[in-house]
C-alpha positions in Angstrom: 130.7 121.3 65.8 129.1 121.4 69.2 131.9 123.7 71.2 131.4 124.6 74.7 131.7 127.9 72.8 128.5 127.1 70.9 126.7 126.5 74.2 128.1 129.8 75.6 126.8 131.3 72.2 122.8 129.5 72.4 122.7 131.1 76.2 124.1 134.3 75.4 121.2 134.6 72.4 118.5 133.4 74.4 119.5 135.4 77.3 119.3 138.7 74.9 115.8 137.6 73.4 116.8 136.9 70.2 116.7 133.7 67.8 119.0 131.6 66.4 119.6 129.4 63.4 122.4 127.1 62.5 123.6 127.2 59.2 125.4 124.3 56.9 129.1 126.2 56.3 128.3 124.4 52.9 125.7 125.7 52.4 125.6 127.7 48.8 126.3 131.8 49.5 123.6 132.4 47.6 121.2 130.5 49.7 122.9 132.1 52.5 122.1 135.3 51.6 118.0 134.3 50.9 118.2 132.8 54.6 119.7 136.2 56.1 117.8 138.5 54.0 114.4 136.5 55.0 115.6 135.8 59.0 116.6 139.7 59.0 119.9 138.2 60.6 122.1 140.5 62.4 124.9 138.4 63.1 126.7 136.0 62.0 128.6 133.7 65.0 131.0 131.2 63.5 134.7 129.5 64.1 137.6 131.3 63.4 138.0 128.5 60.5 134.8 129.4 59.0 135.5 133.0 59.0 136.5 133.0 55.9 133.8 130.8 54.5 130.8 133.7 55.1 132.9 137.2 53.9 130.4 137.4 51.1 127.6 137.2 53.4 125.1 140.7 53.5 125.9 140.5 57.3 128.2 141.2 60.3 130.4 137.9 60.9 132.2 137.8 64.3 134.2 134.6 65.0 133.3 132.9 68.6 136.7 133.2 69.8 136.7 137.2 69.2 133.2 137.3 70.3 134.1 136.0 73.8 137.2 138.0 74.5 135.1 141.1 73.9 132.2 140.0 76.0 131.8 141.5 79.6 131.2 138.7 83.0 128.0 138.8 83.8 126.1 138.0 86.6 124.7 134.4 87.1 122.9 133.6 83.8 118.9 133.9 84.0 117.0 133.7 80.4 113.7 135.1 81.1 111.1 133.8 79.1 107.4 136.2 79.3 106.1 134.6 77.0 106.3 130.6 76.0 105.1 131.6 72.0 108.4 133.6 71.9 110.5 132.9 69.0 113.5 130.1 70.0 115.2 129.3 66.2 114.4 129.6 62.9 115.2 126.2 60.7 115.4 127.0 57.1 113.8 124.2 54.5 113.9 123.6 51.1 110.4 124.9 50.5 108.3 123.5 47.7 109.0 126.4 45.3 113.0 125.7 46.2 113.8 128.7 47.7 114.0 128.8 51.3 111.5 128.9 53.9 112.1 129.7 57.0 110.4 127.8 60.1 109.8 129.6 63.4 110.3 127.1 66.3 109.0 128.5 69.9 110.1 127.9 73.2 106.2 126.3 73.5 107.0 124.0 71.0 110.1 122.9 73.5 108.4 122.7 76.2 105.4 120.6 74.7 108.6 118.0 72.9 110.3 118.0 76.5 106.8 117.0 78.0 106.3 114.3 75.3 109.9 113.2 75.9 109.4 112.6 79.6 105.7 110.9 79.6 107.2 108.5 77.0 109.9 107.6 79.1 108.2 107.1 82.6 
């Protein structure tokens, strides 16, 4: 679901520079460890109930809750963007071959949807 913990997660990512992608908890392990393997994943954010869920995973698993109560206050948040072509999420597909394929979404791309958004509704 979409936690405030989640939130605090998305800023915490994009105020370290790196990408995110969601992942489907029913989504097949073995299809989880394609995505990882492809993304180069790091780490794996997830609930405390889901835990459990991604052991099998080729990849360090941290539940939010931990996550949090380990992380330091910082000062007042400021995600610092050089460069608009930066990498913001990856969104894995099916892919035509059916293995998965990973899709690189930028903060451009954002911007240019947020842009749309608002000349559509003025």
């Amino acid at each position: 679901g979409r936690s405030i913990e989640f939130i605090v997660c998305l800023l915490g990512v994009l105020r370290s520079n790196a990408l995110y992608m969601v992942i489907d908890r029913d989504t097949p392990t073995t299809r989880l460890d394609e995505m990882v393997l492809t993304s180069k994943a790091k780490l794996l954010i997830c609930t405390q109930e889901d835990n459990k869920s991604f052991e099998k995973i080729e990849c360090n698993v941290i539940d939010i809750k931990t996550l949090l109560s380990k992380s330091k206050t910082l000062s007042p948040l400021t995600i610092l963007v050089t460069n608009s072509l930066f990498p913001l999420n990856i969104v894995f597909t099916s892919g035509s071959q059916g293995a998965a394929k990973g899709v690189v979404t930028t903060h451009q791309n954002i911007i240019n949807r947020v842009r749309w958004l608002s000349k559509l509704i003025s």
